[in-house]
Steps between C-alpha positions, in 0.01 A plus 500: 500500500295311296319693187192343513484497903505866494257553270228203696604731804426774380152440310399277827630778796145496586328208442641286728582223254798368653358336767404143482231372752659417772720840510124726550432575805376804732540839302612305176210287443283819572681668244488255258100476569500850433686515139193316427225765579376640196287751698723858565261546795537136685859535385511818720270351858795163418797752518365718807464127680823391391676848644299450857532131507870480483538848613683640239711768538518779195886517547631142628256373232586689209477231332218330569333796470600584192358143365154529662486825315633357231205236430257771609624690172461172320173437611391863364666496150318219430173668553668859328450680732807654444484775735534295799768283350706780467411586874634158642763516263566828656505334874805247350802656691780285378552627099582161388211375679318775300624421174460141516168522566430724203637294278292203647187687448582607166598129388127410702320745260642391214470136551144515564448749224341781704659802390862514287455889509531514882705209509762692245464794747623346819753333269630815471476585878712186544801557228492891672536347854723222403713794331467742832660211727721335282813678551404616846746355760283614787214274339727136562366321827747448774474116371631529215831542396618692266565262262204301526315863497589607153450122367140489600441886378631361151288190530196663620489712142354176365165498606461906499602504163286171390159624689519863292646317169185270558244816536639631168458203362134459647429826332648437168809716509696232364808721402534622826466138676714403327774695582445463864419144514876492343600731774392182753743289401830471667673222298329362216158502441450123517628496830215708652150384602290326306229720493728822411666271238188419347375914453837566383448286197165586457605882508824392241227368238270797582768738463624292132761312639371144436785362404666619845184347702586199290860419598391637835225227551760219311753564806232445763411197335793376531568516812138363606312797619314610271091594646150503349540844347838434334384175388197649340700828314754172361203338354398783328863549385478182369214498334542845330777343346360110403155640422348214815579368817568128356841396726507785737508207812767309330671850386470605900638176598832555268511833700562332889849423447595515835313138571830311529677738683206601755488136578872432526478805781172413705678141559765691673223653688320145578400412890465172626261527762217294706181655384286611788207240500162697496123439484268705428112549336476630149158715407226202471620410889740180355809420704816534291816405633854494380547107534212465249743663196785226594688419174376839331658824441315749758485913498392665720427850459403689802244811410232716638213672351638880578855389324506736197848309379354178587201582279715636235654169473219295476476501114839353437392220767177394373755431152723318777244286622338395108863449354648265795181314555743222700575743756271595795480818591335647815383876561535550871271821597675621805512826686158573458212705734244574577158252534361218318879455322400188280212680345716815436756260290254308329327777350808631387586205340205443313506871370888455359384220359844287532518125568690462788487267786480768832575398836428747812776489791364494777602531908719283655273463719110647601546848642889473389637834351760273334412325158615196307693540218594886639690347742625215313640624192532869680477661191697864462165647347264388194488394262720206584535153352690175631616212250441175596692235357324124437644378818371773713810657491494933518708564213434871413333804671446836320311825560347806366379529109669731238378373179279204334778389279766499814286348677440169287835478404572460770231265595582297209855499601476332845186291390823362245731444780273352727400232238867371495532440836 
């Protein structure tokens, strides 16, 4: 079981995030429509549809009930009206349901700096309920075994522990973040997620242990995956101690030792592949086809507009696309809803500001529920990108997005090895 699985599963038990287009349908599309209701009240006339729709039963659809409940919760905690939170919370009959969705809320609080007191308060709530079920043998599903049980009840720690180390943090209790953000960990620290990584050397220097975030920050360099944040704390390392940041870029490069040996492993990794031929408009209405990049390097990477990781990523591409001006890349908005879709990208485009070429899929056919490049290059979620080699030859696919510097090392790498073949 997979560290970082659990903890995806567990931060995403009710959001529905798993499924890629063609997956939603019937109750799971109207779910996932509802995760997106900001309003507690519409949130509550989409759940009582939902229930007589599908004609949901409280006991055979535990479950399900316990998720519609679940984003009803949401949808009040965002508004803090925290009596009513606590009364859908209340409704959640499975306890790891319960917790799960606790935590969730408190992480949504905090992330959209609402209200760390509150936030720290059902952090709380959560470490209490993790605590209550823990050791309870009663509280294992009849799908689990055993085994597999107590794995995910040490694995699922992580993100209780992180959300409540990240409210102390929020409210400047760095001592005390500290020593729970340490608590997170299961191996060593580098190992965990980005995000935790990067508080837990913030809360090192904030706590006087620089030279600790230091060698902590050195090791993620070195293996590639360091993010904004760490990048950011080196700098200032670095220029605390050389008075300016002259050579920090060529200092960072010295850092990425893993160049030779990340290459050396994605050509074990390589594909050899027709590329799925395509056509398709980009945002001024232009046709854009595949055959028109023959004899270039082509990425695609496949996006949407609600994609929080695929937005996250975007920085490190826009340096993608300026430092391999030789290779095309194409931004494929798929997956999205609702009316008037070309609009809705181009206007977020031209608020981000980045220069990329965008392409819209589109249906198979008009009236089609099936679209283009979905179906082609049936990608297992977003954000997803394909490597095209100058032949037209699919040469690498990857998914998901952990970190900028991961990300264009490991661009750079298979731009490298598609340039020698």
């Amino acid at each position: 079981m997979n560290l970082k699985k659990v903890i995806i599963a567990i931060s995403c038990l009710f959001a529905g995030t798993f499924l890629t287009a063609q997956e939603v349908t019937g109750i799971q599309a109207d779910i996932r429509a509802m995760t997106k209701e900001t309003d507690p009240e519409k949130a509550i006339v989409i759940k009582d549809r939902i229930i007589k729709e599908y004609d949901l039963d409280t006991l055979k659809d535990s479950e399900t009930m316990d998720m519609l409940n679940g984003n009803v919760a949401l949808a009040f905690v965002m508004k803090k009206n925290y009596k009513e939170f606590e009364k859908y919370i209340g409704k959640i009959k499975n306890r790891f349901n319960q917790t799960s969705m606790l935590n969730m809320a408190a992480n949504k609080l905090l992330a959209e700096d609402i209200d760390a007191n509150y936030a720290n308060k059902i952090a709380v709530k959560t470490l209490e309920e993790y605590y209550s079920f823990k050791d309870d043998p009663n509280a294992r599903p009849d799908s689990y075994t055993l085994e597999n049980w107590e794995r995910f009840i040490t694995f699922s720690k992580y993100p209780y522990y992180d959300t409540y180390a990240k409210s102390l943090f929020a409210l400047k209790r760095y001592k005390e973040a500290l020593q729970y953000q340490r608590m997170t960990f299961q191996g060593e620290p580098e190992e965990g997620l980005p995000v935790s990584v990067e508080r837990y050397a913030k809360l090192l220097e904030l706590n006087g242990e620089k030279e600790s975030a230091k060698q902590l920050l050195l090791k993620i360099a070195g293996k590639g995956k360091l993010n904004k944040g760490m990048i950011a704390q080196l700098e200032s390392f670095y220029v605390s101690e050389r008075g300016n940041n002259a050579g920090f870029d060529a200092y960072m490069d010295s850092l990425q030792n893993n160049k030779a040996e990340l290459i050396k492993d994605l050509r074990t990794k390589m594909i050899n592949e027709p590329a799925p031929p395509f056509t398709l408009k980009d945002l001024s209405g232009k046709q854009v086809s595949l055959s028109d990049y023959k004899g270039k390097i082509v990425i695609l990477d496949l996006w949407a507009t609600w994609c929080v990781p695929c937005i996250k990523s975007f920085p490190a591409m826009q340096k993608q696309v300026k430092k391999h001006p030789d290779v095309a890349f194409l931004f494929i908005a798929v997956q999205e809803t609702g009316d008037n879709i070309p609009e809705k990208v181009k206007n977020f485009m031209d608020k981000k500001n980045y220069s990329f070429h965008v392409l819209l899929d589109e249906p198979v056919a008009k009236g089609s529920e099936k679209y283009k490049i979905v179906s082609a290059y049936k990608p297992n979620g977003i954000p997803a990108k394909y490597f095209i080699d100058k032949k037209g030859k699919l040469r690498f696919r990857s998914k998901g997005f952990d970190t900028d510097q991961e990300l264009m090392n490991e661009i750079d790498a298979m731009i490298t090895i598609m340039k020698t073949l």
